[in-house]
C-alpha positions in Angstrom: 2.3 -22.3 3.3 0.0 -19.8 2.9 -0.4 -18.1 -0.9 1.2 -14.5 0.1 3.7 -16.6 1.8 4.9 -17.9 -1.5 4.8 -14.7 -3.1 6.7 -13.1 -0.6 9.5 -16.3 -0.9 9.3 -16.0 -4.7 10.1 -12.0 -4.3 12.8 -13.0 -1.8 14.6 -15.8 -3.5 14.9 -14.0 -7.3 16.9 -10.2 -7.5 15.1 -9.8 -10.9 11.7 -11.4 -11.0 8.3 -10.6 -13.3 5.2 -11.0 -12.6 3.6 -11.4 -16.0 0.8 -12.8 -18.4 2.6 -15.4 -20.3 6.2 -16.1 -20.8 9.4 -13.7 -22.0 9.2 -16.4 -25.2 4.8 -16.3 -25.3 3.8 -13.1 -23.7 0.0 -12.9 -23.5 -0.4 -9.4 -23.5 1.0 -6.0 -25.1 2.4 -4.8 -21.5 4.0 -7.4 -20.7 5.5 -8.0 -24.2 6.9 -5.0 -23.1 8.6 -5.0 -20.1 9.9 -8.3 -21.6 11.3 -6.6 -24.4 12.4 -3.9 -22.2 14.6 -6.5 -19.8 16.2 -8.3 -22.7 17.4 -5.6 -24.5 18.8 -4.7 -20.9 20.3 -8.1 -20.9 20.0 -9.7 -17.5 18.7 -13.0 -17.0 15.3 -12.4 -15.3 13.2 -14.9 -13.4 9.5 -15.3 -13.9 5.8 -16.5 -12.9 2.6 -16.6 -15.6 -0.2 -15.1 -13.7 -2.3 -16.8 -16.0 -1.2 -20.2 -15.0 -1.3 -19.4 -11.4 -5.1 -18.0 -10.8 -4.1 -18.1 -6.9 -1.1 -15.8 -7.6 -2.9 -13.3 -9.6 -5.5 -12.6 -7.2 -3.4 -12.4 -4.2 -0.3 -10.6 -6.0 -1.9 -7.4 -5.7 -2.6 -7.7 -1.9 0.6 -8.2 -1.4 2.6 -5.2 -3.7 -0.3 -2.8 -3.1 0.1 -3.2 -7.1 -3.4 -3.6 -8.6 -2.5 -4.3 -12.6 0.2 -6.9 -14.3 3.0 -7.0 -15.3 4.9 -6.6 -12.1 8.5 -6.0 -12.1 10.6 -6.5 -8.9 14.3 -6.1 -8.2 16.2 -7.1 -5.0 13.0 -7.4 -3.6 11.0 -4.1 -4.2 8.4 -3.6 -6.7 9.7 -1.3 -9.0 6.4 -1.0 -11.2 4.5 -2.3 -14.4 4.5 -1.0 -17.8 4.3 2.5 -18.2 7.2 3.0 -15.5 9.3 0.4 -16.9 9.3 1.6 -20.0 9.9 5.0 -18.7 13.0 4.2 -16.9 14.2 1.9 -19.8 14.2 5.3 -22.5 15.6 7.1 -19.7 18.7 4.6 -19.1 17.6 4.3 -15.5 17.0 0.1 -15.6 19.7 -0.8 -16.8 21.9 0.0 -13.6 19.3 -1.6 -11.6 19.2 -4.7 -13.0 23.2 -4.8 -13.2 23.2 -4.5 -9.6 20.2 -6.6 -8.7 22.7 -9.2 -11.4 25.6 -8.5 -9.2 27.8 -6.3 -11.4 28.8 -2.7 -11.4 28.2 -0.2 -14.0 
């Protein structure tokens, strides 16, 4: 199976998944310390993959969400954005009823 194969599977197979450097417990940089922050104060469980640990992700991850920084935030299958945008929609209140849907649960 081919790298953007997995990607694409790993995008599939998780309604809330982050692509970030480190873990939600060890981030390994500010941004994604934040969105971290930003999905647990949101309360959803949230799937994950360390770019850091996977070299062969990180290089291809961009090729594949026409996304060229980390973190990565996707739900039900569509990148929704890194940082700055999900920080934005976190102060705004608009995350939280996409992660409750993505999580299966109406607002």
């Amino acid at each position: 199976m081919s790298i953007e194969q997995t990607i694409k599977d790993q995008i599939s197979d998780n309604s809330i998944l982050l692509y970030m450097k480190g873990s939600p417990q060890m981030p390994q940089c500010g941004f994604s310390a934040q969105v971290t922050q930003a999905l647990m104060q949101c309360g959803k469980r949230f799937a994950y993959v360390d770019v850091l640990g996977n070299p062969e992700i990180r290089a291809n991850l961009p090729k594949v969400s026409n996304w060229p920084t980390f973190p990565q935030l996707f739900i039900d299958g569509e990148l929704v954005g890194g940082c700055d945008i999900v920080t934005e929609m976190h102060e705004k209140g608009e995350l939280q009823p996409m992660l409750d849907k993505a999580a299966g649960e109406s607002g």
